[in-house]
N, C-alpha and C positions, 0 to 999 in steps of 0.2 A: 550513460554509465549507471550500472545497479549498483548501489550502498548496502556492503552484505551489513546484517544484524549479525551482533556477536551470542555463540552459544550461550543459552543459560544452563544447561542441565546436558548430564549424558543422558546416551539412549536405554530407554527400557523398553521390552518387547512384549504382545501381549499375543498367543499366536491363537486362533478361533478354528472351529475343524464343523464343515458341515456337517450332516449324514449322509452316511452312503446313498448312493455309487458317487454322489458328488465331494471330492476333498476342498477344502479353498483355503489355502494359506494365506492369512493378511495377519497387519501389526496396525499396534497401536504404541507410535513412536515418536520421542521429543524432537525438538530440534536440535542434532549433531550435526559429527561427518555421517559417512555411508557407517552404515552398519550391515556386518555380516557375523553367519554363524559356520565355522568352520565344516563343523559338526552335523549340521542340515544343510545337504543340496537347496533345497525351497524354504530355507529360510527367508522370509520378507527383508524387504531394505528400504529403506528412506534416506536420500541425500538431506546433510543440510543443508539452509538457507542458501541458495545461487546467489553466485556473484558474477558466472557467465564470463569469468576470466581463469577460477582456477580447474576448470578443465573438471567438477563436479559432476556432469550428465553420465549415468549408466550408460548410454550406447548411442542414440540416434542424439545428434548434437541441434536441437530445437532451439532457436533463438527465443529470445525473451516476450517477441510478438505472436509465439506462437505455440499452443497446446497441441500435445501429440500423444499417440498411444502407439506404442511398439509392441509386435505378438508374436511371438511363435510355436508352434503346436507340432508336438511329440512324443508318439506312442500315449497317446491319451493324458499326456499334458501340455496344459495351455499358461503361456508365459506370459505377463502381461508387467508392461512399464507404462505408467503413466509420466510422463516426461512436461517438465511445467504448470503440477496441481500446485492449485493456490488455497494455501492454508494460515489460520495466526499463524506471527514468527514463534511462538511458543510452545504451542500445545501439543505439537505431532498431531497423528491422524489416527484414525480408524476407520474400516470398511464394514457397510449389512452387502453381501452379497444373493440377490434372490434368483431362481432359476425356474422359469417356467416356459414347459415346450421349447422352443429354439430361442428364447428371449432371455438374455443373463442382463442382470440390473445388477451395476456395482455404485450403489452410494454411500458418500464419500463426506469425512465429517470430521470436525477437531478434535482429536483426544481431550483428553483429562487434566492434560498438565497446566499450570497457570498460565493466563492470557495475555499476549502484549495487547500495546493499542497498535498493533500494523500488520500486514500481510505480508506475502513471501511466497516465492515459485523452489517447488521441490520435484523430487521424482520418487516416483512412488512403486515399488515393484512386488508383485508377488502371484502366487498360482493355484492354479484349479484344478484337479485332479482326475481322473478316470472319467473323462470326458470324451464322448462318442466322435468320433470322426465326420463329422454333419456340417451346414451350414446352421451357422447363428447370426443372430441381429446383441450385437452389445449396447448396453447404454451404462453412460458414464453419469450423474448426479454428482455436480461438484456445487458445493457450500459458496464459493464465490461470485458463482458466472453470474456476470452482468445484465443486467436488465435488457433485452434486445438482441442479445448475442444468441447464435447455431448452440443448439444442445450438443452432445458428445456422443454421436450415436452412427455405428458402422453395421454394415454386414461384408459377412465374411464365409464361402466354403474351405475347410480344413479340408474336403476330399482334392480341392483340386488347387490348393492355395496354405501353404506350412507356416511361412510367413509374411509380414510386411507391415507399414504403419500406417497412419491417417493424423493428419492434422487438421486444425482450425486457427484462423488467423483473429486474434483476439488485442482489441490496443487499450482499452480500459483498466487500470490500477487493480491488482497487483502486475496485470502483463502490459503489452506495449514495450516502446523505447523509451520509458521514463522521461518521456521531454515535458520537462516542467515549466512551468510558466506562471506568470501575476497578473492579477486584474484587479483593478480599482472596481471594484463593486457598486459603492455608494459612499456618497460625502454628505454631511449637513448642510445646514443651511448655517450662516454666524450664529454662534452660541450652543452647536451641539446635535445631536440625535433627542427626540423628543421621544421621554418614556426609556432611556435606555439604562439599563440597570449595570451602571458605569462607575466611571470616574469624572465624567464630563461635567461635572459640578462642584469637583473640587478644584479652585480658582488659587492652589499652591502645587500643582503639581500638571505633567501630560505622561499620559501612561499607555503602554502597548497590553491591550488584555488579548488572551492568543486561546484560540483549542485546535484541536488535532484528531481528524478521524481515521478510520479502517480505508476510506477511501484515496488517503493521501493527498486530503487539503487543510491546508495550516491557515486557519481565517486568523488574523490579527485586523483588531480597531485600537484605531491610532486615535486618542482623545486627546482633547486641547491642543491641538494643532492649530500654530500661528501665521494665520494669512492677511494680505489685504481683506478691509472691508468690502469692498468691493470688486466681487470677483465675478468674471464670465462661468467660469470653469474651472474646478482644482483638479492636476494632473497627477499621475503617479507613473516613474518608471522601476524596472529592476532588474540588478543584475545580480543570480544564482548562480553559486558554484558551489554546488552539492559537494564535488571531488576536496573544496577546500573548506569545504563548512561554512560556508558564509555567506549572507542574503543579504544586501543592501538594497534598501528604500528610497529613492528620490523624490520624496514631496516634491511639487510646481506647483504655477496658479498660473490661469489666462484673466489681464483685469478687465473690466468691463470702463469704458470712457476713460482709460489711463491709471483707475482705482479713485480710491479717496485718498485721505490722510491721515488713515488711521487704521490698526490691525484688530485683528477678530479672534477667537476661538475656534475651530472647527473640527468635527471627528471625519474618521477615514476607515471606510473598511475595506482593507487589503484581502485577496485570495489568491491562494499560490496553491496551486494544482499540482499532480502527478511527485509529488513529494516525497524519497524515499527517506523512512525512518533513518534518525540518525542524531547527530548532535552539531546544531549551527547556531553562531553568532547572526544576531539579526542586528541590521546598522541603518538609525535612519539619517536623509540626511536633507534640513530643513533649511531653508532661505533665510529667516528672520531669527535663527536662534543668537540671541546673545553671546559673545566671545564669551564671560564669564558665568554662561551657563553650560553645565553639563548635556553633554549628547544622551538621545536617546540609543543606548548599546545597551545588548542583553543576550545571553546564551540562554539555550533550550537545548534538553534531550529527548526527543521525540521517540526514543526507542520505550521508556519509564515514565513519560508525563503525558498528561491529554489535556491538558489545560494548563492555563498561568498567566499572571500578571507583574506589572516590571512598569514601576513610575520612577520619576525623577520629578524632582523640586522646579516649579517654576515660576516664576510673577506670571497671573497669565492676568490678559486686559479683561474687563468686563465687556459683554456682549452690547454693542451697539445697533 
């Protein structure tokens, strides 16, 4: 399931006009609805932010794993949807379109407007003007594609071909199925992460220190985390439910000889991937916490923050 981002701003339009004989209509537009000009046939348009449920897509219905370009060419204009460009949820976009011999390069880049910290699949439409009736090679230069991944690049004859699309199958953040997921990354050893520019030293408190990137992973380290002293293996499970804003954490521990008899301090660094922006309660939930100590529960808005920290009070044991 996609977590739309809520608009910040209407749309503003910014339209750019090649030199003759080539016209190119494109914008530079925030994140709305669609936007349209009654008044210009080629006026440009940008959906906002997909949510892949309300029925948003200009025309070719591209799922979420998949970037597409829809064209069609008529009487010397060429119509072009980019269907699933991934842009900040914020800024809108803007196009350089350059034309040389049968080669159009349209690259593809954030507007102006202010930045969130996360990405988002839009569709992008707009046109080229008094353009010859020929075969061309398009490329597309998108701001987000992933390290590894097919560039965006077709050929196409207009004499014998009006229109049709092209896709690429893309599963890396912003596109894919958003299937999210957690990993225990790394734990300490009793008494801590060594050198870690924390809280794992203050011996009144455990605290979840959290940041949040453009790629849609939410690292939380979990300091002061109360385990047996002797442990084989510290576990983590989780259960996300994006839909209801909610992330719970399952510390475990594997003991090593049955344990000792006696608990430890330890940090935990959580990664939770494919993470659509948004706003969730994060709940952990610990073996050894005392009935008269408070849980570790904290809310984040991932749509406005990119980092944060969130302690709670506790006797924690000295390191043995």
């Amino acid at each position: 399931m996609f977590t739309r981002v809520p608009f910040l701003k209407k749309a503003s339009r910014a339209v750019a006009f090649l030199s003759v004989p080539l016209l190119i209509f494109v914008a530079a537009i925030v994140c709305s609805d669609t936007s349209t000009n009654p008044d210009d046939e080629y006026a440009p348009r940008l959906t906002g932010c997909k949510d892949f449920q309300s029925g948003t897509a200009l025309s070719l219905q591209a799922s979420p794993d998949q970037d597409c370009v829809e064209y069609e060419f008529n009487d010397g204009v060429l119509h072009i949807t980019h269907l699933n460009a991934g842009f900040n949820c914020c800024t809108g976009a803007e196009l350089d379109i350059d034309f040389s011999a049968d080669v159009i390069t349209i690259t593809e880049a954030d507007g102006d407007g202010g930045a969130c910290h996360c990405l988002c699949l839009f569709d992008y439409e707009y046109f080229i003007l008094n353009l010859e009736e020929s075969e061309y090679t398009i490329k597309i230069i998108e701001p987000y594609l992933p390290d590894g991944d097919a560039e965006m690049e077709f050929t196409v004859d207009f004499a014998a071909e009006k229109s049709g699309s092209f896709c690429l199958d893309r599963t890396n953040y912003p596109w894919g199925q958003n299937v999210w997921s957690g990993n225990l990354k790394s734990f300490s050893e009793c008494g801590g992460f060594e050198n870690f520019d924390g809280d794992n030293g203050n011996d009144t408190a455990s605290c979840a220190i959290w940041t949040y990137n453009e790629s849609g992973t939410l690292k939380i380290i979990h300091t002061n985390a109360v385990f047996n002293c002797c442990v084989q293996e510290l576990l983590a499970e989780y259960n996300i439910d994006v839909a209801g804003g909610l992330i719970t954490i399952a510390e475990d521990e594997v003991l090593e000889n049955g344990g000792c008899d006696c608990i430890c301090p330890y940090d935990f660094e959580h990664d939770i991937y494919n993470l659509p922006p948004g706003e969730y309660t994060i709940k952990f939930l610990e073996p050894y916490l005392n009935p008269q100590e408070d849980s570790l529960i904290f809310t984040i808005d991932l749509v406005n923050e990119q980092s944060g920290e969130f302690c709670v009070e506790r006797l924690i044991p000295e390191a043995l």
